[in-house]
C-alpha angles and dihedrals in degrees: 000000000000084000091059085041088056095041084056097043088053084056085053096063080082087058085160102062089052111041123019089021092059092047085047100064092039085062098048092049093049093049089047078056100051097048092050090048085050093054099035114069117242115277103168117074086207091040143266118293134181140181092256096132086060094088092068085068102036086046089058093049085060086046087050098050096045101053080062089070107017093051103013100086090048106048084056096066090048080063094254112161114234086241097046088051095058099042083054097051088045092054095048084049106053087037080066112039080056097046088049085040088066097030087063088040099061093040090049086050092046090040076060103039096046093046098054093051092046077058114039083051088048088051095042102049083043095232105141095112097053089046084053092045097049096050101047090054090048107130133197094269104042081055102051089042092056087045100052088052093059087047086057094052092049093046092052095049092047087055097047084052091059103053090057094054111109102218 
């Protein structure tokens, strides 16, 4: 079994690949979503859906291929056996599917969560026309400058990551 831990944690020297770069296209899918749903009227009664969570898995097959030919080789020459190398990579893949499974999980549960209270503060404190007003009279302006804060905020937690990441 340590020899499976060691073959995943080799995989893991790419932490990228197989961690932010994941996220990152599970991000750019759902935005792309979410841009289409905004422009196609609604067909569904219940909704639209789409396989869009799809890409997670078909992003780790890639992963998966790819670690054949990026880490193979070299794990040969460590003395890693062909069967032990798999075993490991498909230990490292399904660790993480089921990582991402209950990561997803918990942000679909806290998207919910945090929805439902914004509106049902929204409907107690009976604000729902100013929230309509002041949407409607939102200039150009008003919305690039909300947006660059949120920019700004972004800006200042990314750089606070990445003091923190060890090189």
């Amino acid at each position: 079994m340590t020899a499976l831990v060691k073959v995943a944690r080799l995989h893991l020297v790419d932490r990228f690949s197989y961690t932010w770069l994941v996220w990152g296209v599970l991000a750019f899918t759902f935005v792309i979503n979410l841009a289409i749903f905004a422009v196609v009227p609604l067909s569904q009664p219940s909704g639209n859906f789409t396989g869009a969570l799809v890409t997670i898995y078909i992003f780790m097959i890639v992963i998966g291929v790819q670690a054949a030919t990026r880490f193979l080789p070299f794990a040969l020459t460590l003395g890693v056996s062909r069967r032990t190398y798999y075993l490991g990579t498909v230990l490292l893949v399904v660790t993480l599917c089921a990582l991402y499974a209950a990561i997803l999980t918990a942000l679909w549960a806290l998207w919910v969560v945090v929805g439902v209270g914004l509106v049902l503060l929204v409907t107690w404190r009976q604000w729902w026309p100013a929230v309509g007003s002041y949407l409607s009279e939102l200039n150009v302006l008003a919305a690039s400058g909300m947006l660059a804060l949120v920019a700004a905020a972004l800006a200042g937690g990314g750089y606070l990551t990445i003091r923190r990441i060890t090189v």
